[in-house]
C-alpha positions as semicolon CSV with decimal commas, in nm:
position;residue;x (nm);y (nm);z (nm)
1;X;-3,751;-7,466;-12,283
2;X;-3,497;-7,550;-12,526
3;X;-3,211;-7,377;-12,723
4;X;-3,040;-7,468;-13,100
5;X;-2,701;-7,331;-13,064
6;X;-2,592;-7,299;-13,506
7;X;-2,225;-7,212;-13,588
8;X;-2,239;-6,986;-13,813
9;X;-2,120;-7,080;-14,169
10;X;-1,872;-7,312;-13,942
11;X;-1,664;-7,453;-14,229
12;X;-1,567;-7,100;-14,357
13;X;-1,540;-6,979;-14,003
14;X;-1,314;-7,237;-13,902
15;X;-1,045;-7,128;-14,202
16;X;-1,041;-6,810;-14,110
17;X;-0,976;-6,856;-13,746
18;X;-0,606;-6,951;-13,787
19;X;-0,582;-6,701;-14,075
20;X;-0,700;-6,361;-13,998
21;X;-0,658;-6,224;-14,299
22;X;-0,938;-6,375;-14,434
23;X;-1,220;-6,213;-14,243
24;X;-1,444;-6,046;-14,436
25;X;-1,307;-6,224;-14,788
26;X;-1,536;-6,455;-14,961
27;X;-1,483;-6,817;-14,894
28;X;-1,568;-7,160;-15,041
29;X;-1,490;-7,506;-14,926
30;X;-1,528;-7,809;-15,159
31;X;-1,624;-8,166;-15,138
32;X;-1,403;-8,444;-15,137
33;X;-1,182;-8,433;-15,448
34;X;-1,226;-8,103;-15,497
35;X;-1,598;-8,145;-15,693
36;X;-1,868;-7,903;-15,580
37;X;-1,947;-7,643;-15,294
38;X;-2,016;-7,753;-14,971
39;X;-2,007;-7,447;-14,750
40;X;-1,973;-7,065;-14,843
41;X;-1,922;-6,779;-14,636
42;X;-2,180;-6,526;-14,605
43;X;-1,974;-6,288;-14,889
44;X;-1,939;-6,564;-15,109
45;X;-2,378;-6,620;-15,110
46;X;-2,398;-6,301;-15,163
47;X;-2,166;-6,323;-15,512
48;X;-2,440;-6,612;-15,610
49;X;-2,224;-6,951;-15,525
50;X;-2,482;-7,182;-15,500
51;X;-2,421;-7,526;-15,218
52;X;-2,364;-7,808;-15,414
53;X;-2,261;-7,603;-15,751
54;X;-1,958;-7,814;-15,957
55;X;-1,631;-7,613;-15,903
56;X;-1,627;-7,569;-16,241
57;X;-1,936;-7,378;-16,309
58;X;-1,824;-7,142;-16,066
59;X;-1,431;-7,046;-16,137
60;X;-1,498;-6,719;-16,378
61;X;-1,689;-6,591;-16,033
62;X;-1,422;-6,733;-15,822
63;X;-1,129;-6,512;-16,027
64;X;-1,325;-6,235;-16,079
65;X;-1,382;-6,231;-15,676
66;X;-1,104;-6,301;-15,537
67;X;-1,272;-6,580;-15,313
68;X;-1,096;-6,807;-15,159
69;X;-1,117;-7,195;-15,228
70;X;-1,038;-7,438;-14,948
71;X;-1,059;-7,862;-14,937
72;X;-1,228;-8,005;-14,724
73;X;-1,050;-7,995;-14,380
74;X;-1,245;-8,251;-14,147
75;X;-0,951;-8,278;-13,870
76;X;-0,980;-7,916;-13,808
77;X;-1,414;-7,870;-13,864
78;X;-1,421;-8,169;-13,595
79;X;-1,181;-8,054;-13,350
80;X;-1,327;-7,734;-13,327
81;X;-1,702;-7,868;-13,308
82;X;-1,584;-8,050;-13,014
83;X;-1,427;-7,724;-12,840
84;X;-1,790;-7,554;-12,924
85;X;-1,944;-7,808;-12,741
86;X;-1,695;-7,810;-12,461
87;X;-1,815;-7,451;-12,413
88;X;-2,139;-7,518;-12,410
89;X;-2,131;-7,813;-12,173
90;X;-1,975;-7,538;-11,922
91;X;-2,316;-7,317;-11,917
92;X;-2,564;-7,636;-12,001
93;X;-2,527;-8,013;-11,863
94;X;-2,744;-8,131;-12,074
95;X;-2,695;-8,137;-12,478
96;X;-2,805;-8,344;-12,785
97;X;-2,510;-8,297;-13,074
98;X;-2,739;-8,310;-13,384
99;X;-2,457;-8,216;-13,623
100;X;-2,116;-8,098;-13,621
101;X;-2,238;-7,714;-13,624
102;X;-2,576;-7,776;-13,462
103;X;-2,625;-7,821;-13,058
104;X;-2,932;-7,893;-12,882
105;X;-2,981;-7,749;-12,532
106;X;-3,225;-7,847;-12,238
107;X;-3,264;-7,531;-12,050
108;X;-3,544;-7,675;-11,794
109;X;-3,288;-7,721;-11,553
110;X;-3,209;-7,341;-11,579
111;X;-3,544;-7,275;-11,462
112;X;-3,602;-6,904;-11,320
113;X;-3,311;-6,805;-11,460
114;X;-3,279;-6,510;-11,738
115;X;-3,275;-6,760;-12,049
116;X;-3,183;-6,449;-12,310
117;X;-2,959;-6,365;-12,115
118;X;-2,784;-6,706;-12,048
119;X;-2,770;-6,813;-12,433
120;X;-2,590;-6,457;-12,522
121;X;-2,365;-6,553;-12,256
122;X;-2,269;-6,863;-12,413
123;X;-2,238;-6,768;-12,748
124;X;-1,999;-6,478;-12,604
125;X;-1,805;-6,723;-12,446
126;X;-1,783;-6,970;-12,729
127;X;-1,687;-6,714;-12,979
128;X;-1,450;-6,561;-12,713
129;X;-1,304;-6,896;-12,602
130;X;-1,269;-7,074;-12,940
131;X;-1,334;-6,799;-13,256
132;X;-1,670;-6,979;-13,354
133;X;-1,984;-6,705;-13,434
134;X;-2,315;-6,898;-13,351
135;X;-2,662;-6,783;-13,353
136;X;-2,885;-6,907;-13,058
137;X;-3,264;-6,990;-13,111
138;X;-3,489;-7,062;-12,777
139;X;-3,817;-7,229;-12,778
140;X;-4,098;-7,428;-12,592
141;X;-4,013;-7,757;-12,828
142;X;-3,718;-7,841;-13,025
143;X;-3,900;-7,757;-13,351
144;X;-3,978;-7,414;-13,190
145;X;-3,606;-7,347;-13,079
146;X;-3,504;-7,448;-13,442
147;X;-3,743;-7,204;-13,613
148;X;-3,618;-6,958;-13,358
149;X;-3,259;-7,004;-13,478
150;X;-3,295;-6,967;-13,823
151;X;-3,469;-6,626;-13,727
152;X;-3,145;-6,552;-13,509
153;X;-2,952;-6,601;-13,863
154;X;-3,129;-6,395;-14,078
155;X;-3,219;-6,088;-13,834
156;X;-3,025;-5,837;-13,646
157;X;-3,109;-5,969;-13,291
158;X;-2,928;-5,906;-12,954
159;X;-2,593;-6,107;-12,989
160;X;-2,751;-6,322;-13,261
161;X;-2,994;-6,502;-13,029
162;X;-3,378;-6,479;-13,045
163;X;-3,639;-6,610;-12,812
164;X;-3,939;-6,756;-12,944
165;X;-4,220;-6,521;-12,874
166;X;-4,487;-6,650;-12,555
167;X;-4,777;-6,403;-12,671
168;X;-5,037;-6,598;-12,910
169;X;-5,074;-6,310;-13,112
170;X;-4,689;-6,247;-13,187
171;X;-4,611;-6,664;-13,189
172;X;-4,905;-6,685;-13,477
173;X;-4,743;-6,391;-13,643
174;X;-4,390;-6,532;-13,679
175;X;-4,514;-6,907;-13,764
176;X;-4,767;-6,748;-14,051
177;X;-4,394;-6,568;-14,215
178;X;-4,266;-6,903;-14,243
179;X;-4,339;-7,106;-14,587
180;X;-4,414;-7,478;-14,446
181;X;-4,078;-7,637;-14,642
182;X;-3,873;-7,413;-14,403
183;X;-4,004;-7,609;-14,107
184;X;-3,770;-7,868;-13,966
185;X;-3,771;-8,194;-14,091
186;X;-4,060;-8,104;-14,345
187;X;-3,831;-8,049;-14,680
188;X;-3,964;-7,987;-15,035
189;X;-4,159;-8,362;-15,077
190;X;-4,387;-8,334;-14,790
191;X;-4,448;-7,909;-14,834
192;X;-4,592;-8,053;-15,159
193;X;-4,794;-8,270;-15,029
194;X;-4,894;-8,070;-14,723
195;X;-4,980;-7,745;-15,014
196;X;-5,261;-8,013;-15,135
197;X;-5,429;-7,999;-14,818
198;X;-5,419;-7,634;-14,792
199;X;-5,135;-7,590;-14,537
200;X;-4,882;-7,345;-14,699
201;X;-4,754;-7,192;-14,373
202;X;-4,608;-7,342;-14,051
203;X;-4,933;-7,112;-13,893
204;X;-5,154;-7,373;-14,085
205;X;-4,961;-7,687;-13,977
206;X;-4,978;-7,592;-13,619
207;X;-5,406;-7,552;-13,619
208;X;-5,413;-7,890;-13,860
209;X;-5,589;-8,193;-13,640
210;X;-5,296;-8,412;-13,552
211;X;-5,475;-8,698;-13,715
212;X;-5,531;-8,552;-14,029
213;X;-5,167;-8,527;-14,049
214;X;-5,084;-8,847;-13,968
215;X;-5,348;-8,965;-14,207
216;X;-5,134;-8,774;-14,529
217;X;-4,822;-8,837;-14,413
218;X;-4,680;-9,026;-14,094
219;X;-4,628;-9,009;-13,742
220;X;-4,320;-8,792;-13,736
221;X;-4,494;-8,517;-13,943
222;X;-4,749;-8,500;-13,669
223;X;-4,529;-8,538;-13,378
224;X;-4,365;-8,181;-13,631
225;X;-4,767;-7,975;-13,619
226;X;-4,775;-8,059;-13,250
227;X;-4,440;-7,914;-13,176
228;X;-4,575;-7,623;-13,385
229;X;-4,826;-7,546;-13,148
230;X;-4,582;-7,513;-12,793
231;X;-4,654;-7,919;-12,695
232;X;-4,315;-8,034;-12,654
233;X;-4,305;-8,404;-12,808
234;X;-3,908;-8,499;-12,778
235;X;-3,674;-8,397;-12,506
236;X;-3,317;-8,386;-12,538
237;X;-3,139;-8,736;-12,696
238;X;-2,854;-8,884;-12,422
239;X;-2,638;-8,976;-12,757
240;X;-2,763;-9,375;-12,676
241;X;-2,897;-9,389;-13,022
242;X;-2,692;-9,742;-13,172
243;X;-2,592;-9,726;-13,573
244;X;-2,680;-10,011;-13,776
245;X;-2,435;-9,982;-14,016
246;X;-2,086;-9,844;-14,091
247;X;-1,994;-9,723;-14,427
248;X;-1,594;-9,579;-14,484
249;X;-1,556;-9,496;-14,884
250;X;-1,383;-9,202;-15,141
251;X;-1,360;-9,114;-15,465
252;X;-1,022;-9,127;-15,552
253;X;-0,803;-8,884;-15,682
254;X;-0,654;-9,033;-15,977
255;X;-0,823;-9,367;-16,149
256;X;-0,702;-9,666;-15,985
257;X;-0,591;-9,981;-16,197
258;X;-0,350;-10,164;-15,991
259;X;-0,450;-10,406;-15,732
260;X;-0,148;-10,262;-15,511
261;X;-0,307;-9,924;-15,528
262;X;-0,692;-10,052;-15,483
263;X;-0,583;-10,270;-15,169
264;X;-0,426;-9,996;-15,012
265;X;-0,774;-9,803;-15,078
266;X;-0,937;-10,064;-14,915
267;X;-0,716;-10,163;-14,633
268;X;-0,769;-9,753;-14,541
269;X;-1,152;-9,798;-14,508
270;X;-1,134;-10,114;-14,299
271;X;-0,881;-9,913;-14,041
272;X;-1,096;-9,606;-14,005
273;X;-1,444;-9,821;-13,982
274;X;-1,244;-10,060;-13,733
275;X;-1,191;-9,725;-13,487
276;X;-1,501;-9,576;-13,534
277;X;-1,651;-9,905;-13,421
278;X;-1,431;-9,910;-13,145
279;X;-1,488;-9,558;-13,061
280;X;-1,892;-9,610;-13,050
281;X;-1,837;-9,961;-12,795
282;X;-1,982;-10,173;-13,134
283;X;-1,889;-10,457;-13,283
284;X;-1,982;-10,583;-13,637
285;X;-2,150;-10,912;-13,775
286;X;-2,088;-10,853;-14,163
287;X;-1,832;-10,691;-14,371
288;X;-1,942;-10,543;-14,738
289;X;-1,693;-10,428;-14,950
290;X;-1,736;-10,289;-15,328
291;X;-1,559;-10,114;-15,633
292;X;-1,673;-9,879;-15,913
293;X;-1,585;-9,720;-16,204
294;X;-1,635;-9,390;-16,334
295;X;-2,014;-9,410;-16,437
296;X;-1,989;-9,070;-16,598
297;X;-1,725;-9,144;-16,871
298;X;-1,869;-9,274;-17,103
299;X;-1,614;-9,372;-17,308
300;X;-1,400;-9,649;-17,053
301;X;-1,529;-9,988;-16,972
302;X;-1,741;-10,030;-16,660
303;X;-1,686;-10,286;-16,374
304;X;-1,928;-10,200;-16,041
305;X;-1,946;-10,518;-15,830
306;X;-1,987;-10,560;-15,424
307;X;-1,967;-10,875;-15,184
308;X;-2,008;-10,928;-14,840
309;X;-1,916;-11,181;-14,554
310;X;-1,938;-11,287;-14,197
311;X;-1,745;-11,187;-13,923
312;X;-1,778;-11,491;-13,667
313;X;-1,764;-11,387;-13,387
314;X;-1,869;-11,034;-13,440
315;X;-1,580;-10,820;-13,381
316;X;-1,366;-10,478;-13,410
317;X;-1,018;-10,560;-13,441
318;X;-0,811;-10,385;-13,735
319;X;-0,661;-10,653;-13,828
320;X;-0,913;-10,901;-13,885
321;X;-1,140;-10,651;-14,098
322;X;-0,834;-10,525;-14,293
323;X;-0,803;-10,948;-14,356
324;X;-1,131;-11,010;-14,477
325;X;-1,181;-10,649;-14,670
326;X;-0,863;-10,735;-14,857
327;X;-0,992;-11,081;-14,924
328;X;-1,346;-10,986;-15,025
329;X;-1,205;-10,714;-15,241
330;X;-0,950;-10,928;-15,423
331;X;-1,238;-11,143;-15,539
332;X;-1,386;-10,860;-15,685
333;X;-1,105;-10,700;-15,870
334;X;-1,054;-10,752;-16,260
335;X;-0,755;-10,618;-16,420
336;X;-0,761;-10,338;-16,718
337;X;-1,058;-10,155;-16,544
338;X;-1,004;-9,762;-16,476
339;X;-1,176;-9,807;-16,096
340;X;-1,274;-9,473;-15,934
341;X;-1,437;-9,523;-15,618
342;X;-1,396;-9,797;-15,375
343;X;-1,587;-9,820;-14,962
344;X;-1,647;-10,088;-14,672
345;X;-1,930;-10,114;-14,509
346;X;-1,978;-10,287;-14,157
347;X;-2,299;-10,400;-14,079
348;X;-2,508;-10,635;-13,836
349;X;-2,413;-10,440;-13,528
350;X;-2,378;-10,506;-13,153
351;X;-2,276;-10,355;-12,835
352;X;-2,165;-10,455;-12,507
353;X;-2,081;-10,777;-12,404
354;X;-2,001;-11,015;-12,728
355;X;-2,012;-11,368;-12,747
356;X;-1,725;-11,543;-12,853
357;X;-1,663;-11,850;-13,093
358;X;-1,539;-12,224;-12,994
359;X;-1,370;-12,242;-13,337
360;X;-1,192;-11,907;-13,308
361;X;-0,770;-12,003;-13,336
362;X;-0,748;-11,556;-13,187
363;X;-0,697;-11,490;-12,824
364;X;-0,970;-11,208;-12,762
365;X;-0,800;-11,082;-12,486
366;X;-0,461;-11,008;-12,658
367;X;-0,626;-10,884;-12,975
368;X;-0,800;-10,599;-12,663
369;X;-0,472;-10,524;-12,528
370;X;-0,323;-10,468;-12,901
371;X;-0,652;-10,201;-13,009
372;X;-0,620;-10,048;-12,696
373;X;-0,290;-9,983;-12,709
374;X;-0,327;-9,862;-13,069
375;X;-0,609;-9,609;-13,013
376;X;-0,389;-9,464;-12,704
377;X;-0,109;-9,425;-12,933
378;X;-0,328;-9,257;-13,242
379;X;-0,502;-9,038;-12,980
380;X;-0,218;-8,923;-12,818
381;X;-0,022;-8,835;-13,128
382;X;-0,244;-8,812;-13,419
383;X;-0,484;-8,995;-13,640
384;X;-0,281;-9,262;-13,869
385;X;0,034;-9,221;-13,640
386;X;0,042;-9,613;-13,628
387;X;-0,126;-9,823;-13,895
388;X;-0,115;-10,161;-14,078
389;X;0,094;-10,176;-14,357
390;X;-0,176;-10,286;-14,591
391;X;-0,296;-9,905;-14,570
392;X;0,102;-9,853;-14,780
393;X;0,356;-9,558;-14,687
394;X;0,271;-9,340;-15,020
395;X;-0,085;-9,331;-15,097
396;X;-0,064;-9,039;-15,357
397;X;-0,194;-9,235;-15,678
398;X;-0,552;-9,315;-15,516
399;X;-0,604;-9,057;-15,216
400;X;-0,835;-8,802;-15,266
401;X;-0,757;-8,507;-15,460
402;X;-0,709;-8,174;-15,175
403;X;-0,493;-7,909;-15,376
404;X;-0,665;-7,662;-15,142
405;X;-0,608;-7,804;-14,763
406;X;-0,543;-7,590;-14,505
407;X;-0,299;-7,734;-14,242
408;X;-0,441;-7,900;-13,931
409;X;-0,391;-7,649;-13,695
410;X;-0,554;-7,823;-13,371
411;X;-0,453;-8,205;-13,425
412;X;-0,078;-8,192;-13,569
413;X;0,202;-8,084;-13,421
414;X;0,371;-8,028;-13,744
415;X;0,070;-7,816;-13,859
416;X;0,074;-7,590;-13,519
417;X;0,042;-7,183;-13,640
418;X;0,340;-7,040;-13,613
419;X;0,454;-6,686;-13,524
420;X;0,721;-6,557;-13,765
């Protein structure tokens, strides 16, 4: 048996935990630069905010609504994703983190045990222990448990947790209410293809021969019909899973067309790709860097260009990706462009043990020493506490527009709640 544990509408639920005042109130929060919706509070679906809608197709509804309009706040959703699985870990040992919101469990372990009764208890405790709402789901497969939690969502179950059904006749009732594009990982492009054969419900796809859906569409799809049917075909990922590339990149607030500006940009990237490399035990064989310009206006001249290098020996220190990001990128910068966009990507990955280089002038050990004692310092008083001054002091004319941030109530001590 397996569980989905879903935060509920985290992004809005996480702004309203440090402000009250907000429950109940319509919320949106918007993508980077303040474009288009990327998570809405139950109130503000219910006004019609569509995900993904432009800002600015959607302000007459905002005013007339009163809703609330929040940036972005990824130091706060990630913080508290981490104390929701924290909580979790306490009940379950054994969890795969699909997303920030979404949790998988492996309740096999809990054998004998009163599962219903065990996943209310958990989402009790998370929402008493960190102010999160999640809905649990509990199934056979993994497929199962994620149907299961999307019925937790939209129904008025027990504590927002529902338990797949074990009767055939009330399992083939709920999977012939669900359209087939609702199952996981079967989307819009393969319901189409799937409503050709005459499978239009995720009833049909579980009584479809496994070849035959193989044959129309692949492996995964199949491994999906199985799943369907109560055969469990994954178990619960250990995290293990290695990245084969890196990408760090923004739109920036305000057009960029000074190199000073646009190297700062770029030095940022390298940094936070460096310590995410570090973070995952990696080390990278290639460094890509590019630049764009606005594509949408029409009316300035474009410049879109890329390059990429090795990194011999492969390799996560800061300051020898911030060298050869900076050096990459000045060969692709032109003056007089209007540049709005800029990213690194790492690529050519490797972890563990890596081999070093005869003709390398850097003493590997020292350059350890110096990221460890880096991270130690950034983890122990906040992201960006110390930083290469390539990255600049005042990075106002390219950072990405936020006029709606809410402070970072978990990671900064500056931004702590305070009582008045």
């Amino acid at each position: 048996m397996y569980a989905l544990a879903d935060c509920n509408n985290f992004y809005a639920n996480c702004e309203r935990i440090f402000e009250p005042s907000l429950t109940r109130r319509p919320i949106i929060v918007l993508s980077n630069n303040d474009g288009c919706v990327v998570a809405r509070s139950q109130e503000a679906k219910l006004l019609g905010i569509q995900m993904g809608q432009p800002v600015f197709q959607c302000r007459d509804v905002i005013k007339a609504n009163n809703i609330v309009v929040r940036s972005s706040n990824y130091a706060l959703y990630e913080d508290m994703s981490r104390r929701v699985i924290n909580s979790i870990l306490h009940y379950v040992p054994d969890v795969e983190i699909y997303s920030i919101d979404e949790v998988f469990c492996d309740l096999n372990p809990m054998a004998g045990r009163d599962l219903d009764q065990l996943c209310r208890t958990i989402r009790k405790s998370v929402l008493q222990w960190t102010g999160v709402p999640i809905s649990v789901g509990i199934g056979p497969t993994k497929t199962l448990a994620k149907l299961a939690n999307r019925i937790a969502k939209k129904g008025s179950f027990v504590d927002s947790t529902y338990s797949f059904p074990n009767k055939d006749e009330d399992r083939k009732s709920v999977l012939s209410s669900c359209p087939v594009d609702e199952v996981w990982g079967i989307g819009s492009r393969w319901s189409k293809r799937l409503n050709g054969i005459g499978i239009r419900t995720a009833l049909e796809l579980s009584l479809a021969r496994p070849e035959d859906i193989r044959r129309h569409l692949n492996a995964t799809a199949m491994q999906t019909a199985i799943e369907l049917s109560g055969i469990a075909c994954q178990g619960i990922e250990d995290g293990g899973i290695q990245r084969k590339t890196l990408v760090r990149s923004c739109s920036f607030g305000k057009v960029v067309d000074q190199w000073w500006d646009m190297s700062q940009a770029i030095a940022s990237h390298a940094v936070r790709a460096a310590e995410k490399l570090r973070g995952e035990g990696g080390a990278a064989g290639r460094i890509s860097v590019f630049i764009q310009t606005n594509r949408f206006r029409e009316d300035l001249r474009q410049h879109n260009a890329s390059a990429s290098a090795r990194l011999l020996p492969s390799t996560s220190v800061t300051p020898v990706i911030v060298e050869e990001a900076l050096r990459l990128g000045r060969q692709l910068w032109k003056p007089n462009y209007a540049y709005k966009k800029s990213g690194v990507m790492l690529s050519e990955m490797t972890f563990g043990q890596v081999q070093g280089s005869l003709f390398s002038d850097r003493n590997s050990e020292q350059d350890v020493r110096l990221m460890q004692v880096m991270d130690q310092i950034n983890m122990k008083m906040g992201s960006g506490t110390l930083y290469p001054a390539a990255q600049g002091v005042d990075r106002s004319s390219w950072s990405m527009r936020r006029s709606h941030c809410s402070p970072r109530y978990t990671t900064r001590w500056e931004e702590l709640p305070r009582t008045v």
